[in-house]
N, C-alpha and C positions, 0 to 999 in steps of 0.2 A: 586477463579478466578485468585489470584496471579503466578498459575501454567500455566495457558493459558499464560497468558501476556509473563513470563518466555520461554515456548515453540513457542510463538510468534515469539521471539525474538530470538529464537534457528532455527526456521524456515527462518526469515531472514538475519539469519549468514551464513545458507546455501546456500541459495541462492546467497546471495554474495558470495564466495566463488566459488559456481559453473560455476557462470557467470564470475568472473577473468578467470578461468578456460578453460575458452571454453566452456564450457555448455557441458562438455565429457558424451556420452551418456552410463547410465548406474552407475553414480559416485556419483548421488544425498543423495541415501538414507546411503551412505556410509558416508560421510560428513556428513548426520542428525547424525546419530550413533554417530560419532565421538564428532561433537559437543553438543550432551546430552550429552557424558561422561563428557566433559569437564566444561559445562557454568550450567548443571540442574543436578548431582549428587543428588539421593535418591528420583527424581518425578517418580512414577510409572508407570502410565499414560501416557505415551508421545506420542501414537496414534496420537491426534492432529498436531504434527511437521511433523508426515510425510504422514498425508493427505494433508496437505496444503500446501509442497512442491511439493508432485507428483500431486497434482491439476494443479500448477503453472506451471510445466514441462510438462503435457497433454494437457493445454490450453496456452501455451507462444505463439503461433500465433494469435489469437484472441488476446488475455491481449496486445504484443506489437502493437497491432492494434488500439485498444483503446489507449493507449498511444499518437501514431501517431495522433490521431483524436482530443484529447482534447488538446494535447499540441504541437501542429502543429509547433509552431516557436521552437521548441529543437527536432533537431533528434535526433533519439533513442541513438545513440552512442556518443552523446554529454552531454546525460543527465549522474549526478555522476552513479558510482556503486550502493551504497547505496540508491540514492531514487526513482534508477530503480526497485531494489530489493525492494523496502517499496511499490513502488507504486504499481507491481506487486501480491506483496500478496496484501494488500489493492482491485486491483480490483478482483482477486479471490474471495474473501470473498464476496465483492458486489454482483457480476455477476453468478459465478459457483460454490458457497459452497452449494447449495440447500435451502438457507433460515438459515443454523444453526447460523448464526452470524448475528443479527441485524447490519442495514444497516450505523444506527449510532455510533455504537460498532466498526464495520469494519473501521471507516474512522477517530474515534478519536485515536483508536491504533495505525493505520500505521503516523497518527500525532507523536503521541509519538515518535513512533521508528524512525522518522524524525527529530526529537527535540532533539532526544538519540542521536543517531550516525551521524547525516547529518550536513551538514552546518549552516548556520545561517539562510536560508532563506529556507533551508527546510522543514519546516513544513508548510509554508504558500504556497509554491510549492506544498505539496503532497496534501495539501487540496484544493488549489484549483483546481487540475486535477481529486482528487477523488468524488471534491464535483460538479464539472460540472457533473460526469459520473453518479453522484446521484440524481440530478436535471433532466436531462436529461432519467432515469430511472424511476422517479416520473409523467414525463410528459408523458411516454409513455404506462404508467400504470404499468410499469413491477414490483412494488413494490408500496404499498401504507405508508402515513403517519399513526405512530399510533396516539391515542387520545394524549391531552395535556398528560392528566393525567398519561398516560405509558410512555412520553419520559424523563423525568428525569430530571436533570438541574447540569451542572458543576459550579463548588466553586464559579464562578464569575457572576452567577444566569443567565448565556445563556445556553440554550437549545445547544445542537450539530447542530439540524438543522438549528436553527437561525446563526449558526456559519457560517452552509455551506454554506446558501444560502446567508449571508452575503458576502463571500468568490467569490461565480460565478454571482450574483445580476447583471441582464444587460447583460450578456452574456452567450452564448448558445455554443458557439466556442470554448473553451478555451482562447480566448483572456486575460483575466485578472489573467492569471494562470500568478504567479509566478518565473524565473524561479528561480533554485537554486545559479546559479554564472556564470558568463561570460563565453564562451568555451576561453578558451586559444591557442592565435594564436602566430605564429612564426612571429618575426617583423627580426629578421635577415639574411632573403633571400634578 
């Protein structure tokens, strides 16, 4: 599993990247390429980096739709590079991977890659945009909880879910989504 996490993380470099970029159409999978050579040297495998990028590039109007929805007080171009791209994959994997990646899987990796590369306050941003749109997926049936006993339990004996639902508790909006840092305004006009 250390190869996903790895090509995760190779799929989120592209996408940043892309997105500095302009989002140039047709550039995507050239960027994955690239960035295999360089960050995942000798994984065989890397199929996954660029399903989950051109997922991300085939559904980027719905995903920044969603965005728009759960974290209504940050428009889109306000939010960093980085935890547009995390949140992005994040809700790919949720919403339009066809189920391959558990929902709690989906939402404590793009934490990681939050915690990895993003600010300080990103990973409590990405969770809680990801964990609204998973609360919000629970409720509408579109994915059920597994038993206790399949969901697992991270080092500090909480559940993911107990995490997330901890994370959006009370709210259905995204109101208590985090953001990641202040937009940066010009005070000498």
């Amino acid at each position: 599993m250390a190869n996903r996490h790895l090509l995760r993380t190779v799929a989120m470099q592209s996408l940043f990247q892309w997105d500095f970029n302009g989002r140039p159409e047709g550039a995507l999978p050239a960027m994955v390429t690239e960035n295999v050579k360089e960050f995942a040297p000798g994984i065989d495998d890397v199929a996954f980096a660029f399903e989950v990028t051109k997922g991300v590039a085939e559904h980027l109007e719905p995903i920044d739709a969603l965005i728009q929805q759960w974290a209504p007080h940050w428009p889109l171009e306000q939010i960093t590079n980085v935890d547009r791209s995390v949140i992005r994959l994040g809700i790919f994997e949720l919403k339009y991977a066809g189920g391959g990646v558990p929902p709690k899987v989906a939402i404590n990796e793009a934490i990681e890659l939050a915690k990895t590369f993003g600010g300080d306050a990103s990973g409590r941003f990405v969770n809680g945009v990801l964990g609204a749109i998973y609360k919000d997926m629970l409720d509408k049936g579109e994915v059920t909880e597994p038993p206790a006993e399949e969901q697992g339990t991270e080092e500090r004996g909480e559940s993911p879910v107990e995490e997330v639902s901890r994370a959006v508790e009370g709210d259905s909006a995204g109101a208590d989504v985090v953001p990641p840092e202040e937009p940066a305004t010009d005070t000498t006009a």
